[in-house]
ROMARKE-494448 format. One record per residue (C-alpha): x, y, z; residue in one letter; residue number from 1. Coordinates in steps of 0.05 Angstrom, whole numbers, plus 5000, padded with zeros to 4 digits. Example, Ala and Ser with C-alpha at 12.3 -4.5 7.8 and 13.67 -1.06 7.14 Angstrom:
5246,4910,5156,A,1
5273,4979,5143,S,2
END
This chain:
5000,5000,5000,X,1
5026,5063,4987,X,2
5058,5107,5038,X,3
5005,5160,5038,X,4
5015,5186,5115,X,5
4966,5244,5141,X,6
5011,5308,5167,X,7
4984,5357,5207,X,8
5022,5415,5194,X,9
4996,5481,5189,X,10
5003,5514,5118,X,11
5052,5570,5161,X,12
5096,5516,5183,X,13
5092,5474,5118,X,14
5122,5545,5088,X,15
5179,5549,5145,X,16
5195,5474,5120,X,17
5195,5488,5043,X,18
5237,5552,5061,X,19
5285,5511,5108,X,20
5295,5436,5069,X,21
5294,5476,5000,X,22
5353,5510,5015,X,23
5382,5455,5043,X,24
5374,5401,4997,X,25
5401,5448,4941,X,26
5467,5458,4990,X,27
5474,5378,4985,X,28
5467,5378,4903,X,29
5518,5436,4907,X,30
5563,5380,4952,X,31
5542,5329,4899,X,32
5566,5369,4839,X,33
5629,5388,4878,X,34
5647,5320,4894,X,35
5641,5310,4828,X,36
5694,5364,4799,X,37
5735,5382,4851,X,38
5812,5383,4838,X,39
5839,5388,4907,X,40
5886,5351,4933,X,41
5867,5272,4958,X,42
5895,5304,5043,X,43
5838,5349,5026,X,44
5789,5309,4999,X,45
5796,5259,5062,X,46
5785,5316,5115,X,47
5723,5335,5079,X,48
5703,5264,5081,X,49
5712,5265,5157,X,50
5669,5332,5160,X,51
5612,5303,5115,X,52
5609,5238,5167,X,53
5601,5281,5222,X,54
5546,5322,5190,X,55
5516,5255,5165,X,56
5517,5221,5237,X,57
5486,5291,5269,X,58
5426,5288,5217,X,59
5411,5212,5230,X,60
5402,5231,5309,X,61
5328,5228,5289,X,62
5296,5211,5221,X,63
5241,5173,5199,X,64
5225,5097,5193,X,65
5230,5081,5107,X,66
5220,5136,5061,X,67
5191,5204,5062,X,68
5119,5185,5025,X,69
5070,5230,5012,X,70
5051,5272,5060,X,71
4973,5293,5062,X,72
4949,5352,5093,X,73
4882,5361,5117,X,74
4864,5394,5054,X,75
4876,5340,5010,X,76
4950,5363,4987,X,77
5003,5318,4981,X,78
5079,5334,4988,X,79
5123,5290,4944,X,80
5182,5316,4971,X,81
5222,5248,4973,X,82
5207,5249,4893,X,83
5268,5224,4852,X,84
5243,5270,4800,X,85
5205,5338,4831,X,86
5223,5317,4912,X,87
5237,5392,4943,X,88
5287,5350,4998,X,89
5311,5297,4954,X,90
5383,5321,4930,X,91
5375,5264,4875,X,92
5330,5300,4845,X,93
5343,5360,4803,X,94
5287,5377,4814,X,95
5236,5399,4765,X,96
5185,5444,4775,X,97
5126,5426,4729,X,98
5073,5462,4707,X,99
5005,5433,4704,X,100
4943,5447,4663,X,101
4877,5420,4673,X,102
4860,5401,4605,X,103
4915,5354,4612,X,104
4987,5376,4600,X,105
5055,5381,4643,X,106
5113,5426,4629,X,107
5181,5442,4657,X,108
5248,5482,4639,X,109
5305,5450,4689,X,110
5371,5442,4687,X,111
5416,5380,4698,X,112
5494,5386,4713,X,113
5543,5333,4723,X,114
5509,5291,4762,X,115
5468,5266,4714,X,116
5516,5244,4660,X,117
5513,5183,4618,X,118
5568,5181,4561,X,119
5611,5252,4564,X,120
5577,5308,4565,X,121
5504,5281,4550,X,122
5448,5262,4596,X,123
5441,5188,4618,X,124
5392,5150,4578,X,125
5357,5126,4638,X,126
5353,5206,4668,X,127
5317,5214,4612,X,128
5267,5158,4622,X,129
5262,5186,4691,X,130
5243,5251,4682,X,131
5188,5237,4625,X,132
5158,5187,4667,X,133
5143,5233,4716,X,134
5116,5284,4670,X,135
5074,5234,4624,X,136
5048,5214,4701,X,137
5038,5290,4724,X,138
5001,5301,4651,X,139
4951,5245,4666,X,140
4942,5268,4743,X,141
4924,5337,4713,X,142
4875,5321,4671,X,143
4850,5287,4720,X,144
4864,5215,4700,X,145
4922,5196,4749,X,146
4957,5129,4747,X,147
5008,5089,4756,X,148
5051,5067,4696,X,149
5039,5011,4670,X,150
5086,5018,4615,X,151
5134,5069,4580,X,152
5167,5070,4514,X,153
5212,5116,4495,X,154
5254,5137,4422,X,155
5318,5167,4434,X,156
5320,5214,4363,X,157
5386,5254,4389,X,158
5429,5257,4447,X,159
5411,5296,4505,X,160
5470,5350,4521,X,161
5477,5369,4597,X,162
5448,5441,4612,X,163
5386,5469,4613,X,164
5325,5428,4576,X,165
5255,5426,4569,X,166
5206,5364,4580,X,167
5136,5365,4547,X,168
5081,5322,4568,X,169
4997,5316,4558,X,170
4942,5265,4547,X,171
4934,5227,4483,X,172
4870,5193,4503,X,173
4844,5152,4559,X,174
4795,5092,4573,X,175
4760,5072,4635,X,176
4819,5061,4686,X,177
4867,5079,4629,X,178
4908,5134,4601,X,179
4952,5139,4542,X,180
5004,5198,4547,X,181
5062,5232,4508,X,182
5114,5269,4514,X,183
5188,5300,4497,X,184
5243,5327,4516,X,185
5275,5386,4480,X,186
5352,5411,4481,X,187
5388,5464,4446,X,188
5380,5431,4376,X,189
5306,5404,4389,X,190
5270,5349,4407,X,191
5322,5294,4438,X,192
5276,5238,4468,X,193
5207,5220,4455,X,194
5158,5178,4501,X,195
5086,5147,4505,X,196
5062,5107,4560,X,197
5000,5085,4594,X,198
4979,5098,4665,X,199
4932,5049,4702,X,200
4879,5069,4759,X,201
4904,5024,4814,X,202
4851,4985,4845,X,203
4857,5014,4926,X,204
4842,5080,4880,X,205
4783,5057,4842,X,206
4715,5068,4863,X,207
4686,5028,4913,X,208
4754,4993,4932,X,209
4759,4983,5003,X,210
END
């Protein structure tokens, strides 16, 4: 069952939390891409290492049981913030702020740096796959035809270069508990990956399920 867990913060305090992990978690990419690039010497390197366990063993002092979920407020809103993709605290994530439209479509401009390189230079396949998952997913929720994906084909027309990109995504059609979507993603020189998937009701979401 999914890890849907009722949160009682006020909409004040769920501010002072997106101003305080936001921050934060973009600090931790910042490490990321440093670890990533740095040329200092290897004495250096292993004193930082030192500083980074101590940090990591003073953050661990309390934490939660599994992953971050989704948390609900009483209004109905859900915080994906442990999101691979769009997760405001995850530092895996770039993360992408997407754009949603009711009639059914998802959009985002991002960038993604070092961390997310596949052969030199060029996005990871698999990034890519990523990323339009969630937006073929966030195009369905929209239009109000979420899912989960069932499955998810993409067509790799170009490479992807690092740096900043743009991911495309809406509804093709849909059909009782399913929904076809598609979508892109676009780099300097155009379109660079192409997707389509479909996204299944699950059944603890259907109507009537108890």
């Amino acid at each position: 069952m999914p890890r849907y867990v009722p949160e009682d913060l006020s909409p004040a305090e769920i501010d002072e939390h997106r101003a305080t992990f936001g921050p934060f978690a973009d600090a931790v990419r910042d490490l990321v891409d440093a670890t990533i690039r740095t040329t200092v010497d290897l004495d250096e390197v292993r004193a930082a290492q030192a500083e980074i366990e101590a940090i990591t063993a003073r953050l661990r002092r309390r934490q939660l049981d599994g992953p971050f979920g989704v948390r609900m407020s009483e209004a109905g809103r859900g915080r994906a913030w442990g999101n691979s993709v769009i997760g405001l605290r995850n530092p895996l994530a770039p993360p992408l702020v997407v754009v949603e439209d009711p009639s059914g479509r998802a959009v985002s401009d991002f960038h993604l740096g070092a961390a997310y390189e596949g052969p030199p230079g060029l996005v990871h396949g698999g990034v890519s796959a990523l990323i339009l998952d969630q937006l073929l997913g966030q195009a369905a929720g929209a239009g109000g035809r979420p899912g989960m994906t069932g499955t998810l084909r993409l067509r790799y027309r170009q490479a992807t270069p690092l740096g900043d990109l743009r991911g495309e995504a809406w509804i093709e059609r849909s059909e009782s508990i399913k929904t076809w979507a598609r979508g892109h993603l676009i780099g300097p020189e155009g379109v660079t990956v192409e997707a389509e998937g479909l996204f299944i009701l699950p059944a603890w979401a259907r109507p009537g399920a108890s």
